[in-house]
C-alpha positions in Angstrom: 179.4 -27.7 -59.3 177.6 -30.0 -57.3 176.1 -29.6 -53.9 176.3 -32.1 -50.7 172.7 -32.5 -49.9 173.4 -31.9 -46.4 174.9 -28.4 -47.6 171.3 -27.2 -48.9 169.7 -28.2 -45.5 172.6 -26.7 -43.8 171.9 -23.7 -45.7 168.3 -23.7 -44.8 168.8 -24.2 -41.5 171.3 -21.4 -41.1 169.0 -19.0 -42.6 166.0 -19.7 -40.6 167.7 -19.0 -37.7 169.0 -15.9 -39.1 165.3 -14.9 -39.8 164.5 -15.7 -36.2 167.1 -13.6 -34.7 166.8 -10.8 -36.6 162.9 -11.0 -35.9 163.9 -11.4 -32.1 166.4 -8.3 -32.5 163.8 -6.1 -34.2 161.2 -6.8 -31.4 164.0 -5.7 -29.1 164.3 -2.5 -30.8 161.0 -1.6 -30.8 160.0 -2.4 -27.1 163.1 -0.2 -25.9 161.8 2.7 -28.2 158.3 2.2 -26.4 160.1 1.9 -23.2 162.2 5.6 -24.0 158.7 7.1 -25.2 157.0 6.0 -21.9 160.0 6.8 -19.7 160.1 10.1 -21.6 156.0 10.9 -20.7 156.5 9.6 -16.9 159.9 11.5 -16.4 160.1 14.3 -18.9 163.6 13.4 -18.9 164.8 12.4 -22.8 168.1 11.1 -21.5 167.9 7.9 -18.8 170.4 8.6 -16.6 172.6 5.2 -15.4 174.3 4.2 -12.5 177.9 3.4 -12.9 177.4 -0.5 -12.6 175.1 0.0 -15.3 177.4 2.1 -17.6 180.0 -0.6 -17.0 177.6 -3.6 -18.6 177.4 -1.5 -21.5 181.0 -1.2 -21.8 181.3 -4.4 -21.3 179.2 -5.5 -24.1 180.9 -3.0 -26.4 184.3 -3.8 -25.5 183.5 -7.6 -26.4 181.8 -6.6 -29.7 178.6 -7.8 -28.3 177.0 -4.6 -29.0 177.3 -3.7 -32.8 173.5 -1.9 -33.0 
């Protein structure tokens, strides 16, 4: 089977931006598990309590599938 050229760059291009999301998503992750553990040592609360305008953003997000972590 033969490839398009412009299939191979395609590819390559798709794939470096999947390595520079998933780069962006795991430096995400960790500053909001640094963020807990300080909130945690300031607080000594575990759980962060949220208003409900902030519970509904996150429902948002879920019910639009834009939260699949």
């Amino acid at each position: 089977m033969k490839t398009r050229p412009y299939t191979m760059l395609l590819m390559m291009v798709a794939g470096w931006i999947n390595r520079q999301q998933q780069e962006a998503i795991n430096y995400l992750l960790e500053e909001n598990r640094i963020l807990k553990e300080k909130y945690l040592v300031e607080t000594g609360r575990k759980r962060i309590i949220l208003n409900d305008r902030q519970r509904r953003r996150l429902a948002v997000l879920v019910r639009n599938g834009s939260a699949e972590h």
